[in-house]
N, CA, C and O of each residue as an XYZ file, in Angstrom:
424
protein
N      10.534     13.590      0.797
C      10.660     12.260      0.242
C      10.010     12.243     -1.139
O       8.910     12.782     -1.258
N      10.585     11.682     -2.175
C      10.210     11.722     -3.616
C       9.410     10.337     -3.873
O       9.893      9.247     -3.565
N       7.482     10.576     -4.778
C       7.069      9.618     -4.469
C       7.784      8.698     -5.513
O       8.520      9.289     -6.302
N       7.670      7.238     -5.647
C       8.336      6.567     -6.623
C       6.935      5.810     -7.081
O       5.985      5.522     -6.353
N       7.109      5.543     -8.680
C       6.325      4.197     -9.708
C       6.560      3.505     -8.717
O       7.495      3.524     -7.916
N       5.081      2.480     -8.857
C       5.544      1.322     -8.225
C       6.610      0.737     -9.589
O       7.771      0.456     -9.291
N       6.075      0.551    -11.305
C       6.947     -0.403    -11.930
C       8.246      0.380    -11.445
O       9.169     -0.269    -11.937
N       8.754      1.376    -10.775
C      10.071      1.705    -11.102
C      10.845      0.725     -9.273
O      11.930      0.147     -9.200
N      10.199      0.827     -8.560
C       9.818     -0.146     -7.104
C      10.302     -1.114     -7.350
O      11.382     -1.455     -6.869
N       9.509     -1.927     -8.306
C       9.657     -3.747     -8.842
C      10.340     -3.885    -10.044
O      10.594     -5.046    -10.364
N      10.690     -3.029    -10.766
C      12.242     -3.412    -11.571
C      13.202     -2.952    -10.839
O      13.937     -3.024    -11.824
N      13.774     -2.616    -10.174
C      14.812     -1.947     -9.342
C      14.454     -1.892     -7.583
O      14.139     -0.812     -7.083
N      14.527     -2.957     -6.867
C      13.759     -2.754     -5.549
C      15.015     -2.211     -4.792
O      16.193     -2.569     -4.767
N      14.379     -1.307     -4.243
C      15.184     -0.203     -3.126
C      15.246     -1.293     -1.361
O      15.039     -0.876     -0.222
N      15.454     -2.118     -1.629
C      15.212     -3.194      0.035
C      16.238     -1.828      0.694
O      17.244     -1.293      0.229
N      15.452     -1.582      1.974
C      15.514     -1.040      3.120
C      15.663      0.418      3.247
O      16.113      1.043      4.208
N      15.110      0.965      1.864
C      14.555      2.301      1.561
C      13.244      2.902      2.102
O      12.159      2.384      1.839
N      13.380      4.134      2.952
C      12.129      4.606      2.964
C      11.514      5.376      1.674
O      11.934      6.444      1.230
N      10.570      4.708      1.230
C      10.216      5.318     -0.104
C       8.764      5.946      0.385
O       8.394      5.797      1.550
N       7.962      6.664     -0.601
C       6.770      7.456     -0.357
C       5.748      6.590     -1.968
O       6.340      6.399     -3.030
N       4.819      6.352     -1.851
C       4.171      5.803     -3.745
C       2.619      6.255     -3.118
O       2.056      6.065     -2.039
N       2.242      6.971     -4.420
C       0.700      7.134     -4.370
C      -0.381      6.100     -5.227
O       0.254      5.533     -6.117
N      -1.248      5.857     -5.220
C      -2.214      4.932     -6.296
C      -3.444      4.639     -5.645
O      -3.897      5.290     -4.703
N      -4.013      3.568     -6.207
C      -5.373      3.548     -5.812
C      -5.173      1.754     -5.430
O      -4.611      0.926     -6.147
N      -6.051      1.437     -3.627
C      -6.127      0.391     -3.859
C      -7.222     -0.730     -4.746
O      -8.345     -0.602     -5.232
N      -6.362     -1.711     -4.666
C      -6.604     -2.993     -5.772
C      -7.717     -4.005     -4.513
O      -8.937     -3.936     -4.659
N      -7.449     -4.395     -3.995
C      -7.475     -4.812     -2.701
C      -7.157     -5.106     -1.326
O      -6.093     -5.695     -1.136
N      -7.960     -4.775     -0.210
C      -7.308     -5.136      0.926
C      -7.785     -6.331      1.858
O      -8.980     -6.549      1.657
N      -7.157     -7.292      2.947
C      -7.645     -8.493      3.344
C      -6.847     -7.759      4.637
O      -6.063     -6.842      4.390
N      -7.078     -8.200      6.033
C      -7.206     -8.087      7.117
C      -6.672     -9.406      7.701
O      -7.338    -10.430      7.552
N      -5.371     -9.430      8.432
C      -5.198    -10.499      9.404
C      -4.624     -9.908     10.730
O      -3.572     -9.301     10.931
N      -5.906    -10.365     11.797
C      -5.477    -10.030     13.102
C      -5.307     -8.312     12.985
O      -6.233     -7.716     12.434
N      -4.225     -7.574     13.458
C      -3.685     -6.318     13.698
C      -3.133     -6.311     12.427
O      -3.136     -5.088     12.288
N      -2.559     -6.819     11.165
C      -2.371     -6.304     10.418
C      -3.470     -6.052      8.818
O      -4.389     -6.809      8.505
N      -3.043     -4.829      8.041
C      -4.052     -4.646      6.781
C      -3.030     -5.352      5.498
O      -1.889     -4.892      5.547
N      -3.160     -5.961      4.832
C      -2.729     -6.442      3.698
C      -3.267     -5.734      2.094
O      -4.126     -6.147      1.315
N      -2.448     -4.638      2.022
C      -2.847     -3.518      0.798
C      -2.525     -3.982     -0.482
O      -1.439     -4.541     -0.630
N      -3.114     -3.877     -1.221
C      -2.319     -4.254     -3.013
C      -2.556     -2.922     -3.428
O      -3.676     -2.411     -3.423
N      -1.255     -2.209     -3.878
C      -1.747     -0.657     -4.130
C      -1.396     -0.765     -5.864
O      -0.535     -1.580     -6.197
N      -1.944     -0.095     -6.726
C      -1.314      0.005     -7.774
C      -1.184      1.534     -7.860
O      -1.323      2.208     -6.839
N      -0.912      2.123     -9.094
C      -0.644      3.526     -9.852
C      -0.876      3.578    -10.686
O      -1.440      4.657    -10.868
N      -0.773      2.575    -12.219
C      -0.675      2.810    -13.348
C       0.066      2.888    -14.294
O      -0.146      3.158    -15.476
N       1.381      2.526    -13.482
C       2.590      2.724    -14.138
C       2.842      0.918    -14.240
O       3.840      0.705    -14.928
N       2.381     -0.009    -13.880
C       2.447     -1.235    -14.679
C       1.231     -2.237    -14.161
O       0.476     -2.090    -13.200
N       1.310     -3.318    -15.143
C       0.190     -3.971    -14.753
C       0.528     -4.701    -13.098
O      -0.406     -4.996    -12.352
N       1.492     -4.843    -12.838
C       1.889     -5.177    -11.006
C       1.333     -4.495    -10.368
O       0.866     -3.474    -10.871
N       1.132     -4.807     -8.846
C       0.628     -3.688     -7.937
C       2.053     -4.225     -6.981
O       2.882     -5.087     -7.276
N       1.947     -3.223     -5.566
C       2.396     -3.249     -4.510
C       2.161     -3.705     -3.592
O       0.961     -3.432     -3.571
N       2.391     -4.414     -2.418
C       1.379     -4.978     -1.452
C       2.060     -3.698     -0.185
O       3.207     -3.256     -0.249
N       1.344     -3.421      0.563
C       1.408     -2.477      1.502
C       0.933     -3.322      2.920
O      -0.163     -3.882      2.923
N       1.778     -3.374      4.061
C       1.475     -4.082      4.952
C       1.179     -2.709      5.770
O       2.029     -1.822      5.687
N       0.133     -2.512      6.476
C      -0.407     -1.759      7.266
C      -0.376     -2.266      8.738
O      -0.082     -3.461      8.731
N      -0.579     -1.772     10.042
C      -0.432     -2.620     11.363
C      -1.362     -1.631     12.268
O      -1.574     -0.489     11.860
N      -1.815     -2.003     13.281
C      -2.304     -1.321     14.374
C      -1.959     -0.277     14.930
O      -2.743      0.474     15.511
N      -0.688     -0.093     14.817
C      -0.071      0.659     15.645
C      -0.167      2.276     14.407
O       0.451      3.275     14.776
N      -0.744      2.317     13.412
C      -0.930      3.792     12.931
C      -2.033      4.249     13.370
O      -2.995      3.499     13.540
N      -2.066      5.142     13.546
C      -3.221      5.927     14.122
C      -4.414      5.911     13.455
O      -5.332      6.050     14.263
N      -4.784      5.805     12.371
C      -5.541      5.578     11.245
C      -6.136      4.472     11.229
O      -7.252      4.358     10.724
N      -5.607      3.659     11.678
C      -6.027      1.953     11.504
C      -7.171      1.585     11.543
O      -7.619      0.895     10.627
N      -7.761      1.869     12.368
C      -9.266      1.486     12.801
C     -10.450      2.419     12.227
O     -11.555      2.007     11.873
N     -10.098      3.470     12.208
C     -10.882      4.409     11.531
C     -11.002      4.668     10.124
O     -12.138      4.650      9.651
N      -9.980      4.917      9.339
C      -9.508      4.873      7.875
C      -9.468      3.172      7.285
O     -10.397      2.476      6.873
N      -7.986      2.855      7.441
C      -7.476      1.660      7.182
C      -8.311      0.662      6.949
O      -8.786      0.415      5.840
N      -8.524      0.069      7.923
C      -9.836     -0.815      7.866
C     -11.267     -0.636      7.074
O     -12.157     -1.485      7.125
N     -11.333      0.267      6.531
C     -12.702      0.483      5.688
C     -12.050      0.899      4.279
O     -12.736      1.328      3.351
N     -10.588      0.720      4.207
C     -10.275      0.738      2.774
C     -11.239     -0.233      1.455
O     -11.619     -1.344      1.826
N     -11.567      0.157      0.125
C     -11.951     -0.558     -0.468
C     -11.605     -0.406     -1.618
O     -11.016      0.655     -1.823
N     -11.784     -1.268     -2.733
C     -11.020     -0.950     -4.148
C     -11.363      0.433     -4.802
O     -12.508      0.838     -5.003
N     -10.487      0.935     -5.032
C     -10.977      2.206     -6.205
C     -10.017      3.572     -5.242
O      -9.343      4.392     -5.866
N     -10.121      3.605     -3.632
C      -9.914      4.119     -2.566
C      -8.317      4.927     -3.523
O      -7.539      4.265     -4.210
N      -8.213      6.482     -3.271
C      -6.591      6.534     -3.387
C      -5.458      6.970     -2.522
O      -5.598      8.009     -1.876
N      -4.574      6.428     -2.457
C      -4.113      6.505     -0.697
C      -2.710      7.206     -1.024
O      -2.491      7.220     -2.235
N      -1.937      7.657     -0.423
C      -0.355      7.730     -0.153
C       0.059      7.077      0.873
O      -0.547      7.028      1.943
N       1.405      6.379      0.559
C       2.312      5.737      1.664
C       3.314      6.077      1.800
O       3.899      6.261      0.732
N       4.152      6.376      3.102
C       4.967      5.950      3.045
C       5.607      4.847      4.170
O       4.983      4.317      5.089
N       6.856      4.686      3.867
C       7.289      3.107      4.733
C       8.616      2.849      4.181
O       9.291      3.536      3.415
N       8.877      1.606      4.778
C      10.520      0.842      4.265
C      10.033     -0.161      3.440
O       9.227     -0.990      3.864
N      10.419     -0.161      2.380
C      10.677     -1.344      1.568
C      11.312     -2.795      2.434
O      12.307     -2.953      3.141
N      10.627     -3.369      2.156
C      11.686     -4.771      2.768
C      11.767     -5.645      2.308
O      11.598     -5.260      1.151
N      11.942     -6.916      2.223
C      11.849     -8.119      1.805
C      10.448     -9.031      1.612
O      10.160     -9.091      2.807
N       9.591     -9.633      1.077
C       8.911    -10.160      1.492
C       9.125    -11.752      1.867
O       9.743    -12.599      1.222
N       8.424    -11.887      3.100
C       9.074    -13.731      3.240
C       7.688    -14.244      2.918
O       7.529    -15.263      3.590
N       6.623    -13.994      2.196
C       5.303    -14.503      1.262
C       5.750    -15.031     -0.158
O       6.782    -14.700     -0.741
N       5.139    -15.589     -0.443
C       5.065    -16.470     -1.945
C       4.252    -15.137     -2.463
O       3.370    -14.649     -1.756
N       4.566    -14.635     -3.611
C       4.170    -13.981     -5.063
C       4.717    -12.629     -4.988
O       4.575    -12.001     -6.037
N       5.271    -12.039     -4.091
C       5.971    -10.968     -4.501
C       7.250    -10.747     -3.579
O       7.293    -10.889     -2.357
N       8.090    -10.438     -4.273
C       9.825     -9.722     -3.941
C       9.899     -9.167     -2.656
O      10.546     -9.593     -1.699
N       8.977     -7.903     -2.738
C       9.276     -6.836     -1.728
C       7.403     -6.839     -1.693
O       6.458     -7.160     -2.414
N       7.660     -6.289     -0.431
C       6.431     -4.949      0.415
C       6.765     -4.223      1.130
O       7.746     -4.441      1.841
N       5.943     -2.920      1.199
C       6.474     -1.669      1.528
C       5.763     -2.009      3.269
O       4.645     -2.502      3.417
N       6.473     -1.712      4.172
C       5.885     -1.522      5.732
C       5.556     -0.532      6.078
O       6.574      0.161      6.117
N       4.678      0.063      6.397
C       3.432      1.465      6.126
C       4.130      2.225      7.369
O       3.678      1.525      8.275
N       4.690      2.901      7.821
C       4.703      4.195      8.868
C       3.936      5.084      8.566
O       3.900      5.931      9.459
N       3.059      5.394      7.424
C       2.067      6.921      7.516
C       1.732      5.940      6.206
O       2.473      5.228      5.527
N      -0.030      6.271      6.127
C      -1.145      6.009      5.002
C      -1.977      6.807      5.145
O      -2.739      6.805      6.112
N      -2.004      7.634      4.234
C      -2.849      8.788      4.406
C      -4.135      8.603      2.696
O      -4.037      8.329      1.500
N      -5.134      8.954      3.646
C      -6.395      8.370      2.270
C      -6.419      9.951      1.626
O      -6.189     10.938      2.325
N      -6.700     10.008      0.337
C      -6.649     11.122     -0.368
C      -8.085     11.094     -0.594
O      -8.817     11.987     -0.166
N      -8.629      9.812     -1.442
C      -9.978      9.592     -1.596
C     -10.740      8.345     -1.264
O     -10.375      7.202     -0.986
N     -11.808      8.867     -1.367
C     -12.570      7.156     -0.582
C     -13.222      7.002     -2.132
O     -13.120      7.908     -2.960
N     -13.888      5.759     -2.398
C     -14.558      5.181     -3.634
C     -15.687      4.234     -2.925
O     -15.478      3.135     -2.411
N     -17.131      5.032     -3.036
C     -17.871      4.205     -2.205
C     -18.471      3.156     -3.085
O     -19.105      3.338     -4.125
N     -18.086      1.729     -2.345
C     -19.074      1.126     -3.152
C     -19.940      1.268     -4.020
O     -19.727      1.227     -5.231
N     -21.114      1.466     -3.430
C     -22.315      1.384     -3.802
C     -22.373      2.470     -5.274
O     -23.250      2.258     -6.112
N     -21.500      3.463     -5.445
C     -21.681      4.235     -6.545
C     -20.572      4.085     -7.514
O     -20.562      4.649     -8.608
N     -19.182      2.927     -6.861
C     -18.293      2.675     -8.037
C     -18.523      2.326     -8.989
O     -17.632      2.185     -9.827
């Protein structure tokens, strides 16, 4: 799977593509069983939102202790978003952390 820009993502959205994007998260917020990711890359001032869920194996151990600076790979399906402020989000089947960014020394 070829990773993609996110700007190349959000000028051209692939809806119901499994795509792969690497970057660093922006922020993450937590509801219930799911993780709510804002991933960026660098390739525009937008980020990505990455919906994460319980059901990856990672979740509780990784996932959940994500914090800004963190750099992750995803991949997932693009889909629709039915949220107010962005188009699309990617639905996470594999998030794999490359690096952690600890607080206390960011």
């Amino acid at each position: 799977m070829k990773t993609l820009q996110i700007k190349n993502i959000l000028d051209r959205p692939f809806v119901g593509s499994f795509l792969e994007v690497s970057g660093w998260v922006r922020t993450r917020r937590d509801s219930g069983a799911l993780a709510f990711i804002e991933l960026t890359d660098g390739s525009c001032l937008a980020s990505l939102q990455v919906v994460a869920d319980a059901s990856l194996d990672n979740f509780s151990s990784e996932i959940k202790k994500l914090g800004a600076g963190c750099a992750v790979r995803v991949s997932g399906e693009l889909v629709d978003s039915p949220a107010k402020g962005q188009a699309v989000e990617l639905h996470s089947k594999k998030l794999e952390v490359i690096g952690w960014a600890d607080p206390a020394t960011y």
